[in-house]
CHARMM-style PDB file with segment names, atoms N, HN, CA, C and O in Angstrom:
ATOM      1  N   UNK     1       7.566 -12.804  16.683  1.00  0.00      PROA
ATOM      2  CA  UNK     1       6.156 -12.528  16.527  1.00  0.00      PROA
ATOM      3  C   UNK     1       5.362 -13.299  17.567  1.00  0.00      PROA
ATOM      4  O   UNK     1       5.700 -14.380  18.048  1.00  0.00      PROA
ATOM      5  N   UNK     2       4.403 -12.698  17.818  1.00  0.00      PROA
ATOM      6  HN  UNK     2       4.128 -11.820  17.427  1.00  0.00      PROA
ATOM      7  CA  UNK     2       3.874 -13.564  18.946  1.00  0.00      PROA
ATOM      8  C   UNK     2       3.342 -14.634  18.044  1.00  0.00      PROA
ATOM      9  O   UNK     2       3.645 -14.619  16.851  1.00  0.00      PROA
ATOM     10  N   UNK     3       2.362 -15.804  18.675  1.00  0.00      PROA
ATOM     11  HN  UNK     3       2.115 -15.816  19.644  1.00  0.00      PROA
ATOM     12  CA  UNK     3       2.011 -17.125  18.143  1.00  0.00      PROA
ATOM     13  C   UNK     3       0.429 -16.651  16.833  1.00  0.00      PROA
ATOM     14  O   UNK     3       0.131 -16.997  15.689  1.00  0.00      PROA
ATOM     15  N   UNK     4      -0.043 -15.920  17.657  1.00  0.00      PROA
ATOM     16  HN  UNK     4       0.199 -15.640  18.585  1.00  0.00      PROA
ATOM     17  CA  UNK     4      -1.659 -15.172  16.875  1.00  0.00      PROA
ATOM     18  C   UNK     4      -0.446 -14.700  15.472  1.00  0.00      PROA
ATOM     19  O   UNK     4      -0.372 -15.148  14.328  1.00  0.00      PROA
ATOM     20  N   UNK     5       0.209 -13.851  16.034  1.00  0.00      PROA
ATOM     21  HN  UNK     5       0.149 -13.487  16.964  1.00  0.00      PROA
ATOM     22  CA  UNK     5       0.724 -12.936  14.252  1.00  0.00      PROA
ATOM     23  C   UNK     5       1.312 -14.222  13.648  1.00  0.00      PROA
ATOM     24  O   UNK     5       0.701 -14.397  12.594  1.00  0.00      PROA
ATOM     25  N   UNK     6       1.926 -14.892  13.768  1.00  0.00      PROA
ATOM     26  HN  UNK     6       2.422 -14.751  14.624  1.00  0.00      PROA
ATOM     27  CA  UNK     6       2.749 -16.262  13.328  1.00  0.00      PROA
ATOM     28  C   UNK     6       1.418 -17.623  12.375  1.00  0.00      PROA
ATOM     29  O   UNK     6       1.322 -18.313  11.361  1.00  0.00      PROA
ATOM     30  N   UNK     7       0.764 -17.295  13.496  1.00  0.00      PROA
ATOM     31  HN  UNK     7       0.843 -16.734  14.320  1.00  0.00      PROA
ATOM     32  CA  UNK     7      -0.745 -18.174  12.699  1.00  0.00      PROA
ATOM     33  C   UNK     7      -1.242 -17.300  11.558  1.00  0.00      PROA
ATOM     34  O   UNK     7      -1.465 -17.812  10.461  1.00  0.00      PROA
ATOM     35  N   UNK     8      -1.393 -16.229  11.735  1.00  0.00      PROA
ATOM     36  HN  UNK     8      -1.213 -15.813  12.626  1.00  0.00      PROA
ATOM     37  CA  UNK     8      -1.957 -15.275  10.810  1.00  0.00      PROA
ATOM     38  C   UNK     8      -0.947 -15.079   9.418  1.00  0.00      PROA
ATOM     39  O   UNK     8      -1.243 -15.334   8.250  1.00  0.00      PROA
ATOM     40  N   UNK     9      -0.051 -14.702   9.795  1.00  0.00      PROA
ATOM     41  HN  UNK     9       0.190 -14.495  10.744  1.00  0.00      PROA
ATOM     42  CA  UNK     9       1.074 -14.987   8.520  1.00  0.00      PROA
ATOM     43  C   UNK     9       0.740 -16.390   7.701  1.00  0.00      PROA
ATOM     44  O   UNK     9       0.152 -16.456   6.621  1.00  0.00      PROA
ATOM     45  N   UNK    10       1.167 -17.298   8.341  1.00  0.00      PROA
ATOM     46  HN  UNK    10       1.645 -17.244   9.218  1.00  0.00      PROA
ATOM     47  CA  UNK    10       1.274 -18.089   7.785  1.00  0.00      PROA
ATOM     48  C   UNK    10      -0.013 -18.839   7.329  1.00  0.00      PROA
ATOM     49  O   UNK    10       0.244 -19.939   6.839  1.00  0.00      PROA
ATOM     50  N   UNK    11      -1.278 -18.529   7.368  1.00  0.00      PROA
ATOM     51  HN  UNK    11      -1.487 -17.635   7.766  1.00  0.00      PROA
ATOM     52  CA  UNK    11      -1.768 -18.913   7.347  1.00  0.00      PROA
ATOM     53  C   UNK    11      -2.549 -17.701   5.671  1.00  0.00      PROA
ATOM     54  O   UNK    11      -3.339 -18.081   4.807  1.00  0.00      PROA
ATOM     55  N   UNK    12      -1.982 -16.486   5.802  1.00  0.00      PROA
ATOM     56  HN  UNK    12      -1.340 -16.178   6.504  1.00  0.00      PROA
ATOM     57  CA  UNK    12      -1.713 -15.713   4.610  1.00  0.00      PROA
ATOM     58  C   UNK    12      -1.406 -16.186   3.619  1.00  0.00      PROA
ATOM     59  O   UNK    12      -2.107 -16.187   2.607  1.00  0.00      PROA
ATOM     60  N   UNK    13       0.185 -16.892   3.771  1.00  0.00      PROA
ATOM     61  HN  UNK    13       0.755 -16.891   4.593  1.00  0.00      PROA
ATOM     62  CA  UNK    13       0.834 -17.414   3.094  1.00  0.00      PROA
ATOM     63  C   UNK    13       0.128 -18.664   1.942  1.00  0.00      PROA
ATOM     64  O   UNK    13       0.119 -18.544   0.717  1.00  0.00      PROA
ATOM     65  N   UNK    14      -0.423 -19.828   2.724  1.00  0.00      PROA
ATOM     66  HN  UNK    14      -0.415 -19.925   3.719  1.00  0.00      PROA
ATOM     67  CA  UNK    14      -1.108 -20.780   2.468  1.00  0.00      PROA
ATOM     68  C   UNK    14      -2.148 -20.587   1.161  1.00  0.00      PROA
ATOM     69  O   UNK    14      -2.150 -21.196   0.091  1.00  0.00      PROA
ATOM     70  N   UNK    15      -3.278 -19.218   1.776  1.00  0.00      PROA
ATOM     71  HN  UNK    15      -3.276 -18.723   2.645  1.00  0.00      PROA
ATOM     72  CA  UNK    15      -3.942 -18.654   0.684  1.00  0.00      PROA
ATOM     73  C   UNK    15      -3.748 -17.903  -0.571  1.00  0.00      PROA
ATOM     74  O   UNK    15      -4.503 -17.704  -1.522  1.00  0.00      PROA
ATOM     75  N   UNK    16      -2.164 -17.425  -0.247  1.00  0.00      PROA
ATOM     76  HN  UNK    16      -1.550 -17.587   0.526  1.00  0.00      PROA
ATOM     77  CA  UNK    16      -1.744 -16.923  -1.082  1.00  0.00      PROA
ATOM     78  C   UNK    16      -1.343 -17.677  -2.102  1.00  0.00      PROA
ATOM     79  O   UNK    16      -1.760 -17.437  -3.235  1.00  0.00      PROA
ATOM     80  N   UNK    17      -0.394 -18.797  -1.831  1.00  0.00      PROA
ATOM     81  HN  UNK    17      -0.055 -18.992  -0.910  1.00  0.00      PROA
ATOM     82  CA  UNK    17      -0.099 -20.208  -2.596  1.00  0.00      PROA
ATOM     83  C   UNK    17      -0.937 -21.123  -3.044  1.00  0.00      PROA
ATOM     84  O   UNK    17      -0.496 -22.039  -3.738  1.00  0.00      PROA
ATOM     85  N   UNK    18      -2.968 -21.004  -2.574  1.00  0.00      PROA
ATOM     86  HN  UNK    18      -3.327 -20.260  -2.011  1.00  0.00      PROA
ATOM     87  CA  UNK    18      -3.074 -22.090  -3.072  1.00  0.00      PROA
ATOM     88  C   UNK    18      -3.748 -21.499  -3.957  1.00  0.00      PROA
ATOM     89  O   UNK    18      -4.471 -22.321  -4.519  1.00  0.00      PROA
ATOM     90  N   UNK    19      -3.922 -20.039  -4.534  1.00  0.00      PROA
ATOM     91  HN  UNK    19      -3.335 -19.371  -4.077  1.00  0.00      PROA
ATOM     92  CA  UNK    19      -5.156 -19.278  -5.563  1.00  0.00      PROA
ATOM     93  C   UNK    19      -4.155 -19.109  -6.591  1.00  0.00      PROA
ATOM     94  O   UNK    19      -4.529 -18.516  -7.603  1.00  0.00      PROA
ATOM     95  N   UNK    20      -2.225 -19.756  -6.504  1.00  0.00      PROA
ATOM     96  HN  UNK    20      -1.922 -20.238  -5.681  1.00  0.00      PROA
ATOM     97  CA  UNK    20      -1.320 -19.954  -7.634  1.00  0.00      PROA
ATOM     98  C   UNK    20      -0.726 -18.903  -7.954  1.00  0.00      PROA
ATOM     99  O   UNK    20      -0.539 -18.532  -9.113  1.00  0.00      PROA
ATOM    100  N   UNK    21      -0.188 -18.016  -6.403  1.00  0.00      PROA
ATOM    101  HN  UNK    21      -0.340 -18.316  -5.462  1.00  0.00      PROA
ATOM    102  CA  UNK    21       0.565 -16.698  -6.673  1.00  0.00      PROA
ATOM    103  C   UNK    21       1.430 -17.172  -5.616  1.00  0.00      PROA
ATOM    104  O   UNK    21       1.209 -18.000  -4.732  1.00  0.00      PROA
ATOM    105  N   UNK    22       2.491 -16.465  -5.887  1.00  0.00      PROA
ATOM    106  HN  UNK    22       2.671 -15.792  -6.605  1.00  0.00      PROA
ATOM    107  CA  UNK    22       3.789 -16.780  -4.863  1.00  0.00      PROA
ATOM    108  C   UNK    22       3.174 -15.437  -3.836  1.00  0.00      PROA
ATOM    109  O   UNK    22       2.399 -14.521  -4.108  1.00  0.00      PROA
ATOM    110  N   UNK    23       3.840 -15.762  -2.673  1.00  0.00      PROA
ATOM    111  HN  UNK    23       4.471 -16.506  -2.452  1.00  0.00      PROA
ATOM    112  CA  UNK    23       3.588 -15.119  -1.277  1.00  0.00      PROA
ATOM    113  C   UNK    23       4.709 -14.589  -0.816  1.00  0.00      PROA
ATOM    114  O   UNK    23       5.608 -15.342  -0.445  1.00  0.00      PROA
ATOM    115  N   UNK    24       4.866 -13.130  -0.753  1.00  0.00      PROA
ATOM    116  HN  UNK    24       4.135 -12.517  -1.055  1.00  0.00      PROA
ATOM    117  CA  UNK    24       5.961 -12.141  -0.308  1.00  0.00      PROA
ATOM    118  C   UNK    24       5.965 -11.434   1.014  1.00  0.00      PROA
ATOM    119  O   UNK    24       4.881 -11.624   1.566  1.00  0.00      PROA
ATOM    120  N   UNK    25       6.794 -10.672   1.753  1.00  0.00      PROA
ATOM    121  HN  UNK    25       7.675 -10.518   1.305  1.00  0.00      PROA
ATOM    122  CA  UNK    25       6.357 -10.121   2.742  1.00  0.00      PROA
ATOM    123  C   UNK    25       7.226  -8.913   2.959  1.00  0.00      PROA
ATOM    124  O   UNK    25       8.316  -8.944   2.387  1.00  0.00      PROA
ATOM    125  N   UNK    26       6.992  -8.047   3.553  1.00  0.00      PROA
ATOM    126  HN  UNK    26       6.107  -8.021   4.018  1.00  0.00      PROA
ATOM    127  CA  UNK    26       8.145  -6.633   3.228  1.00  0.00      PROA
ATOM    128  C   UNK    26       7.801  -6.433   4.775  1.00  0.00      PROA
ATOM    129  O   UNK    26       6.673  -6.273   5.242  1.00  0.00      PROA
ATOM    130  N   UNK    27       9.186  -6.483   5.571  1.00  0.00      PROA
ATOM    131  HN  UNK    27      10.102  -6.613   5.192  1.00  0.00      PROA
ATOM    132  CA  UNK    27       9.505  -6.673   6.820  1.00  0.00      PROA
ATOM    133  C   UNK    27      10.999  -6.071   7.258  1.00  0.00      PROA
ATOM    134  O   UNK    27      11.780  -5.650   6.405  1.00  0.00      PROA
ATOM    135  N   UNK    28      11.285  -6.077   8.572  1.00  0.00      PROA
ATOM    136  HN  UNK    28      10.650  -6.419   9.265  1.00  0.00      PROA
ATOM    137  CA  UNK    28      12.250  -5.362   9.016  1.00  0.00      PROA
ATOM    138  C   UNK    28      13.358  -6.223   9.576  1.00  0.00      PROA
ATOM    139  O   UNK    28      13.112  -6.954  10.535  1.00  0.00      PROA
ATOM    140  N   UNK    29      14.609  -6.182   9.014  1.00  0.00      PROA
ATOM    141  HN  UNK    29      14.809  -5.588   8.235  1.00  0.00      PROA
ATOM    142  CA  UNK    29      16.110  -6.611   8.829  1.00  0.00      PROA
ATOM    143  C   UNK    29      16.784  -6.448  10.128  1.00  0.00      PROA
ATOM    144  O   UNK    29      17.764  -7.054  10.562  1.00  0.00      PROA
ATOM    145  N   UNK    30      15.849  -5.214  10.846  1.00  0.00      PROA
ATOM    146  HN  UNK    30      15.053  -4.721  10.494  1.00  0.00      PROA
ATOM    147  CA  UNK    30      17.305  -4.643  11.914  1.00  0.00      PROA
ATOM    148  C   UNK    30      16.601  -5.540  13.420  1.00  0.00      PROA
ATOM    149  O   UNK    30      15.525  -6.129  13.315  1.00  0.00      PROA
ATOM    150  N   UNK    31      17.308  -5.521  14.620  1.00  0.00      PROA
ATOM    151  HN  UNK    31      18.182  -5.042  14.704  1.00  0.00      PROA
ATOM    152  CA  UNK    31      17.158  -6.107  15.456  1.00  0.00      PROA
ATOM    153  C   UNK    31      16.141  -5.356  16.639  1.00  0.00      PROA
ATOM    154  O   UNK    31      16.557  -4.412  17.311  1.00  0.00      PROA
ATOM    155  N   UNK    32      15.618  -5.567  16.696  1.00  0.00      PROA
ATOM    156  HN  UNK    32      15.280  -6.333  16.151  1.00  0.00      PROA
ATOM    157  CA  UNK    32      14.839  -5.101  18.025  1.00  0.00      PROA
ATOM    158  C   UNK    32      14.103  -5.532  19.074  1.00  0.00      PROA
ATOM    159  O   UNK    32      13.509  -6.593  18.881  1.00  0.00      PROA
ATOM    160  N   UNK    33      13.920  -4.818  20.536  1.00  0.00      PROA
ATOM    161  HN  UNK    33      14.403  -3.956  20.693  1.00  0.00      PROA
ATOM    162  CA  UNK    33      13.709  -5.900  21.563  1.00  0.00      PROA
ATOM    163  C   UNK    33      11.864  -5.946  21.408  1.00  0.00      PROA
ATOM    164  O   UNK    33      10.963  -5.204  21.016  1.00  0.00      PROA
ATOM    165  N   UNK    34      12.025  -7.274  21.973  1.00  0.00      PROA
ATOM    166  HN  UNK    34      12.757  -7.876  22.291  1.00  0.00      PROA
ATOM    167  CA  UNK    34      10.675  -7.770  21.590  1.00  0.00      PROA
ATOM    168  C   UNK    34       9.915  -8.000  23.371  1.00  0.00      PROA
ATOM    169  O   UNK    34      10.697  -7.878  24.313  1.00  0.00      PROA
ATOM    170  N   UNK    35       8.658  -8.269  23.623  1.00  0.00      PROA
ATOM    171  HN  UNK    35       8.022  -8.368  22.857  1.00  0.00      PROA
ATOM    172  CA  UNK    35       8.364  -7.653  24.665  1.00  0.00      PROA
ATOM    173  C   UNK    35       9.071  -8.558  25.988  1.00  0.00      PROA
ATOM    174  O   UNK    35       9.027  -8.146  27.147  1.00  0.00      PROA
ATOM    175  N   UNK    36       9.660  -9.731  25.623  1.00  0.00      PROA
ATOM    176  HN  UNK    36       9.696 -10.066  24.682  1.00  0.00      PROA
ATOM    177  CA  UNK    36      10.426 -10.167  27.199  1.00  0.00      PROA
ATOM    178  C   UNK    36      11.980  -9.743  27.052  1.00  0.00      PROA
ATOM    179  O   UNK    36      12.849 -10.146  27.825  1.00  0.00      PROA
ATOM    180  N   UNK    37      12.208  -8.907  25.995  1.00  0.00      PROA
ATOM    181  HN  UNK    37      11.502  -8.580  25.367  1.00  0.00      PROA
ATOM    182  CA  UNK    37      12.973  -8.346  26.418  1.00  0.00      PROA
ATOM    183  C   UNK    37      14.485  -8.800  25.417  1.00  0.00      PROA
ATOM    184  O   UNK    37      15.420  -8.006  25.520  1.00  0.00      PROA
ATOM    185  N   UNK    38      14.659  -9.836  24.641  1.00  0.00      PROA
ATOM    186  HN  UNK    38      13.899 -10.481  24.557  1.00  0.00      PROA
ATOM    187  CA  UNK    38      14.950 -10.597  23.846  1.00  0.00      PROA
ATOM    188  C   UNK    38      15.116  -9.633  22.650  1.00  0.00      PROA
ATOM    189  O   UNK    38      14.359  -8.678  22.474  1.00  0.00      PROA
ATOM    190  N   UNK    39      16.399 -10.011  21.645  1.00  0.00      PROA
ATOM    191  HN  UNK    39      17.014 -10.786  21.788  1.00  0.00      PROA
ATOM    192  CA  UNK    39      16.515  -9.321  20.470  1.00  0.00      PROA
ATOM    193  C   UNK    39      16.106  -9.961  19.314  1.00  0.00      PROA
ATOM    194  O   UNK    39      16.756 -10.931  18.925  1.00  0.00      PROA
ATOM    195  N   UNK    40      15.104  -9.569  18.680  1.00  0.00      PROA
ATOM    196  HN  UNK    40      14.576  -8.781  18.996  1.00  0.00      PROA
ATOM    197  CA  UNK    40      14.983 -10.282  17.212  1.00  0.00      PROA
ATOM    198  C   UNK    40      14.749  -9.619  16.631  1.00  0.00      PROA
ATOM    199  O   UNK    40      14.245  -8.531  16.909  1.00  0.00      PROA
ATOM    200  N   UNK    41      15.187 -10.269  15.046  1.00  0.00      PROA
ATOM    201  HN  UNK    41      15.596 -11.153  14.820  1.00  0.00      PROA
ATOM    202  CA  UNK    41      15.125  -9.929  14.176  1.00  0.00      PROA
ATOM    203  C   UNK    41      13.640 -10.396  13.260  1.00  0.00      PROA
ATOM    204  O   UNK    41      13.384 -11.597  13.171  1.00  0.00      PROA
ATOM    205  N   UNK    42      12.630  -9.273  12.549  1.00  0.00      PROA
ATOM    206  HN  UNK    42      12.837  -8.297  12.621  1.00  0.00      PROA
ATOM    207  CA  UNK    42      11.713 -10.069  12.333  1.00  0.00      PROA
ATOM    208  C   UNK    42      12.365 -10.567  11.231  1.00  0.00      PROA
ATOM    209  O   UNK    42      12.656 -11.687  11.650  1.00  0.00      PROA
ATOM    210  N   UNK    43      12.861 -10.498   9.939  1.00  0.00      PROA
ATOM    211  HN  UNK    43      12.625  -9.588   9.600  1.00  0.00      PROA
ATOM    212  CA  UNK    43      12.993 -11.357   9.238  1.00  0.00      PROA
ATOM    213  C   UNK    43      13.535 -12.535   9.300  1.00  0.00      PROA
ATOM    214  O   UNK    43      13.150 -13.388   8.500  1.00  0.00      PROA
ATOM    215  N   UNK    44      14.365 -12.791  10.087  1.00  0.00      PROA
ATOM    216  HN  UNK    44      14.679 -12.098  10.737  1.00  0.00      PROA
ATOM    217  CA  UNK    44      14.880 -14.153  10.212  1.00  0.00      PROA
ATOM    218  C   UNK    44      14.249 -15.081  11.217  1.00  0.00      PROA
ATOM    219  O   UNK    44      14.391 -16.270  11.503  1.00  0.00      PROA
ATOM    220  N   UNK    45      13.314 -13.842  11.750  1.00  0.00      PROA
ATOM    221  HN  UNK    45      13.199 -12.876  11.518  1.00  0.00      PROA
ATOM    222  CA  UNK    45      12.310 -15.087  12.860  1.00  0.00      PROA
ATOM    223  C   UNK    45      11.065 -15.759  11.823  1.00  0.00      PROA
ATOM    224  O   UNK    45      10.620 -16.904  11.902  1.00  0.00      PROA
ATOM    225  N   UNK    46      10.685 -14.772  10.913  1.00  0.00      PROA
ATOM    226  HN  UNK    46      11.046 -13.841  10.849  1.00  0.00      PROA
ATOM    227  CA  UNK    46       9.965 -15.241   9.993  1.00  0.00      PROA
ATOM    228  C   UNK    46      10.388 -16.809   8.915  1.00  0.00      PROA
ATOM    229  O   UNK    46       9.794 -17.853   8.647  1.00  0.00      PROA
ATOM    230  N   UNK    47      12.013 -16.073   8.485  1.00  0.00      PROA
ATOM    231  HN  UNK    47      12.495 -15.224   8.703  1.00  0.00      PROA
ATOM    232  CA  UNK    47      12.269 -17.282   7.661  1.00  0.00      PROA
ATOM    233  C   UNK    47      12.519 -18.294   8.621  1.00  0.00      PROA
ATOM    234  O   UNK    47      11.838 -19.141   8.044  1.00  0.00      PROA
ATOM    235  N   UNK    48      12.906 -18.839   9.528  1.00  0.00      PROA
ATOM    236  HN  UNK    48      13.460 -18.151   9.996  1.00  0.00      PROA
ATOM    237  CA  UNK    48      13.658 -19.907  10.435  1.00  0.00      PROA
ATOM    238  C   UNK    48      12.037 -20.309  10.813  1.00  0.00      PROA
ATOM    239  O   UNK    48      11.838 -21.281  11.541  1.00  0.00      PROA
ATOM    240  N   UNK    49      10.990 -19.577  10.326  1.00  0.00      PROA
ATOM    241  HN  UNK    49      11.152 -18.787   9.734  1.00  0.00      PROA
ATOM    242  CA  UNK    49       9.799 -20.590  10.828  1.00  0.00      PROA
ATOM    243  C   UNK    49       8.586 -20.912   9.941  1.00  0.00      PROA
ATOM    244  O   UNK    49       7.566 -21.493  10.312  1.00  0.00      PROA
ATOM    245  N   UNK    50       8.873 -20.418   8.639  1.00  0.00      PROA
ATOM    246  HN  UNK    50       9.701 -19.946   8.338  1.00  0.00      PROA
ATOM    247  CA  UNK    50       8.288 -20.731   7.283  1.00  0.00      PROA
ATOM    248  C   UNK    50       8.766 -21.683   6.653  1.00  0.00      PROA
ATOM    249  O   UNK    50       9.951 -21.686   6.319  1.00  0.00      PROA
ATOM    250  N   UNK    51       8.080 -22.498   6.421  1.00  0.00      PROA
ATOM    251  HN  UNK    51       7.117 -22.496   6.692  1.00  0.00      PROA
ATOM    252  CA  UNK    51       8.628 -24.068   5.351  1.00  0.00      PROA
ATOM    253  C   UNK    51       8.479 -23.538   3.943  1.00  0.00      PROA
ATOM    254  O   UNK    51       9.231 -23.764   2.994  1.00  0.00      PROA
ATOM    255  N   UNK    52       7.591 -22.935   3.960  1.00  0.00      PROA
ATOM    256  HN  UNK    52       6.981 -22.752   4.731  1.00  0.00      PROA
ATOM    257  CA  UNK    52       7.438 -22.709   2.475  1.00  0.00      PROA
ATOM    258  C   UNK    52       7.919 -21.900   1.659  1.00  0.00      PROA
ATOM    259  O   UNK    52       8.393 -20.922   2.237  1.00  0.00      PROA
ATOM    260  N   UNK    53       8.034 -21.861   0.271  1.00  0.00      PROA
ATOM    261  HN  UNK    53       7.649 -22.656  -0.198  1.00  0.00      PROA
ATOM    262  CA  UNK    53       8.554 -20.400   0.072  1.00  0.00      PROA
ATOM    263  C   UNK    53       8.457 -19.248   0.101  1.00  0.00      PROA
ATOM    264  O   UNK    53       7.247 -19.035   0.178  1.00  0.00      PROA
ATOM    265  N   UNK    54       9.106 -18.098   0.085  1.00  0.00      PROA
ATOM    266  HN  UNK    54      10.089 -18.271   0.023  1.00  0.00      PROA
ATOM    267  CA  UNK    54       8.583 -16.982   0.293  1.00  0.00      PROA
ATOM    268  C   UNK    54       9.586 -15.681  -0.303  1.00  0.00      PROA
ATOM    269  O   UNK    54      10.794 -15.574  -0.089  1.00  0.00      PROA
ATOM    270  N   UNK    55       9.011 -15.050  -0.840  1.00  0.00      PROA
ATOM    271  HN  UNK    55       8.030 -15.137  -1.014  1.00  0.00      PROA
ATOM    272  CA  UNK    55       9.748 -13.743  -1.195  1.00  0.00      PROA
ATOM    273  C   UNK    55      10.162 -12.656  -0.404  1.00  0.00      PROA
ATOM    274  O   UNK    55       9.082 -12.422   0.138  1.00  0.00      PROA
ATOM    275  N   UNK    56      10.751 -12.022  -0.053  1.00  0.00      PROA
ATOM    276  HN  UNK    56      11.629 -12.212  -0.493  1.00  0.00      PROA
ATOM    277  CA  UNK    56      11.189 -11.070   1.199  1.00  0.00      PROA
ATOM    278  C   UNK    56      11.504  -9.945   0.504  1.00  0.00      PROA
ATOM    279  O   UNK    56      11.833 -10.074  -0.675  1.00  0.00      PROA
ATOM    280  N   UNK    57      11.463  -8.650   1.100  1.00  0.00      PROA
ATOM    281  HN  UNK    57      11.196  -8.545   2.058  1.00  0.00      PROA
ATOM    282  CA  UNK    57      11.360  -7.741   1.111  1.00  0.00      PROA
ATOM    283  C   UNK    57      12.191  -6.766   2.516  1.00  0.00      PROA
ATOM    284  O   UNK    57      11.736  -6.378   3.592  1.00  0.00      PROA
ATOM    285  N   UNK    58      13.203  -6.664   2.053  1.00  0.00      PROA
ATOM    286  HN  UNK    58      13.573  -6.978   1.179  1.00  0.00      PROA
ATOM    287  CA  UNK    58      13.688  -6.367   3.648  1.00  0.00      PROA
ATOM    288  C   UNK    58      14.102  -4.884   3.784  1.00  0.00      PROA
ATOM    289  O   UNK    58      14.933  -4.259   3.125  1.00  0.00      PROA
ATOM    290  N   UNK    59      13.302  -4.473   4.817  1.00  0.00      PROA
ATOM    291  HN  UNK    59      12.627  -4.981   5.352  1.00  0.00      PROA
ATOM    292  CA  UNK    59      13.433  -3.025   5.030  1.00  0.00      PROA
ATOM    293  C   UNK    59      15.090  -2.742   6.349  1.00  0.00      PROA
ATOM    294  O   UNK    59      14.927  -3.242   7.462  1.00  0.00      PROA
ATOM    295  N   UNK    60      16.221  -2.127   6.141  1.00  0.00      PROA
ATOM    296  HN  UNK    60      16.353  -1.721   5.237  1.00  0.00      PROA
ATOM    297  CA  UNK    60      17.071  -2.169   6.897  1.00  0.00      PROA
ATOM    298  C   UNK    60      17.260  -0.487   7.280  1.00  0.00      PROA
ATOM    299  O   UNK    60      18.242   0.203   7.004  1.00  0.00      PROA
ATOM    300  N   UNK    61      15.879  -0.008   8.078  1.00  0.00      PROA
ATOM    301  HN  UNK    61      15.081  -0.568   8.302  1.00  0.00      PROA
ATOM    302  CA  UNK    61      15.808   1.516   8.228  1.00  0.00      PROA
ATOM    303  C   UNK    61      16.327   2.416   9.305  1.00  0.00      PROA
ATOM    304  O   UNK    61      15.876   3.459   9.778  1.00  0.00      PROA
ATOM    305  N   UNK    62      17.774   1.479   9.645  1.00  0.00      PROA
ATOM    306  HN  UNK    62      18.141   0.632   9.261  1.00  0.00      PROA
ATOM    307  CA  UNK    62      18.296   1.891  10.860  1.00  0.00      PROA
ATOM    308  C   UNK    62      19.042   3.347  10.097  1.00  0.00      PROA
ATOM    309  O   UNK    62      19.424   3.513   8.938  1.00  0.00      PROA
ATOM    310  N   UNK    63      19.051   4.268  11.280  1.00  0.00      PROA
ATOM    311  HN  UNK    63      18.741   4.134  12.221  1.00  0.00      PROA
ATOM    312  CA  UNK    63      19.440   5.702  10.670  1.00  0.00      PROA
ATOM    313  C   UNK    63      21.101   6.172  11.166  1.00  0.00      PROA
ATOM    314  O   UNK    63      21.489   6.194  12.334  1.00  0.00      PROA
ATOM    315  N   UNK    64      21.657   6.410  10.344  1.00  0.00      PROA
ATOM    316  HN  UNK    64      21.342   6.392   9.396  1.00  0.00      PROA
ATOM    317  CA  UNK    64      23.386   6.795  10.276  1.00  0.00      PROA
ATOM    318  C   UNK    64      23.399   7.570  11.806  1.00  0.00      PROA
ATOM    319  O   UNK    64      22.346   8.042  12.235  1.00  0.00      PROA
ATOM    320  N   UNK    65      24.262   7.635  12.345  1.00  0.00      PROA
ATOM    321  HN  UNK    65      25.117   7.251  11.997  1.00  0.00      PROA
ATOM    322  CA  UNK    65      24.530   8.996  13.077  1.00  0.00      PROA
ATOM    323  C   UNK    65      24.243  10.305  12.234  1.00  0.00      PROA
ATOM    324  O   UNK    65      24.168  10.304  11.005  1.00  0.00      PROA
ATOM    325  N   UNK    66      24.114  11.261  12.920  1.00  0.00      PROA
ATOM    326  HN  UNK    66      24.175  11.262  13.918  1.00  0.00      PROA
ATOM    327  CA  UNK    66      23.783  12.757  12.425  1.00  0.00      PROA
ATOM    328  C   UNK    66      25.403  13.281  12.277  1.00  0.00      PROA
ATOM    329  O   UNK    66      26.310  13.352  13.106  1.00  0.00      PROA
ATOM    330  N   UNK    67      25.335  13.601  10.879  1.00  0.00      PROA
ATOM    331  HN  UNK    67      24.599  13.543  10.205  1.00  0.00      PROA
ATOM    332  CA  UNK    67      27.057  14.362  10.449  1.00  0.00      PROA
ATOM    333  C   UNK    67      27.624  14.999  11.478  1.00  0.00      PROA
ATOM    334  O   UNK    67      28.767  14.591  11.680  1.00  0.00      PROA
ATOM    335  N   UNK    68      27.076  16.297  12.603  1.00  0.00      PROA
ATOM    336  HN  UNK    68      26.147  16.628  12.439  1.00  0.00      PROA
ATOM    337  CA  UNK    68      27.744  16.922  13.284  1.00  0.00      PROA
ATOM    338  C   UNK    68      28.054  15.714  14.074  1.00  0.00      PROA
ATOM    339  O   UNK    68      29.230  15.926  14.370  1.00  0.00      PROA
ATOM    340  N   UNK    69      27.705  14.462  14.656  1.00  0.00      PROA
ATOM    341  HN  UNK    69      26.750  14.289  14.416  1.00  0.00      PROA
ATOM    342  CA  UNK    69      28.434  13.771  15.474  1.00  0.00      PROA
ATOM    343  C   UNK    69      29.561  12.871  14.947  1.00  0.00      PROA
ATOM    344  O   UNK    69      30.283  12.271  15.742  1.00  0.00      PROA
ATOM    345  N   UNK    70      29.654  12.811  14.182  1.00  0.00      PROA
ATOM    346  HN  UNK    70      29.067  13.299  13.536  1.00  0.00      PROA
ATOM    347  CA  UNK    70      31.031  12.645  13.012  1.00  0.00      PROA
ATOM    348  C   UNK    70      32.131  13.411  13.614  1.00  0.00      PROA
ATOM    349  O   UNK    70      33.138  12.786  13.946  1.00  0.00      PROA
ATOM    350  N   UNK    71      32.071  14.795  13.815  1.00  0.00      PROA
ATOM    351  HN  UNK    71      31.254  15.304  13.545  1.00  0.00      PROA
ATOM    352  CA  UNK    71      33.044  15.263  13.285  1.00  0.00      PROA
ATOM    353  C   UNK    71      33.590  15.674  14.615  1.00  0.00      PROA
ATOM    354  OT1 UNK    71      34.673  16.256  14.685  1.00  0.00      PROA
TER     355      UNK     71
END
């Protein structure tokens, strides 16, 4: 995530935790290149930079091959 979305999250988070509700996020599992070119994953860039807790939601919407290329 860039540093702005990373402040903004987490800074979600904070408000979310201090009005005495846990803070969740429904985000994407699979890997993709990010703009220098680099593979990440958002969820694990998220958790490896959240201290706090957090509930996850993980979307893994990568799509099968198409059957005729199966066969």
């Amino acid at each position: 995530m860039l540093p702005e979305q990373r402040a903004y999250l987490h800074a979600w988070i904070d408000a979310v935790i201090a009005a005495g509700f846990r803070a969740g996020v429904y985000c994407s599992g699979i890997a993709s290149m990010n703009g220098s070119g680099k593979s990440v994953i958002t969820a694990e860039d998220i958790r490896t930079t959240q201290l706090k807790k957090l509930s996850y939601w993980i979307s893994n919407d990568a799509c099968p091959p198409p059957l005729d290329a199966l066969s």
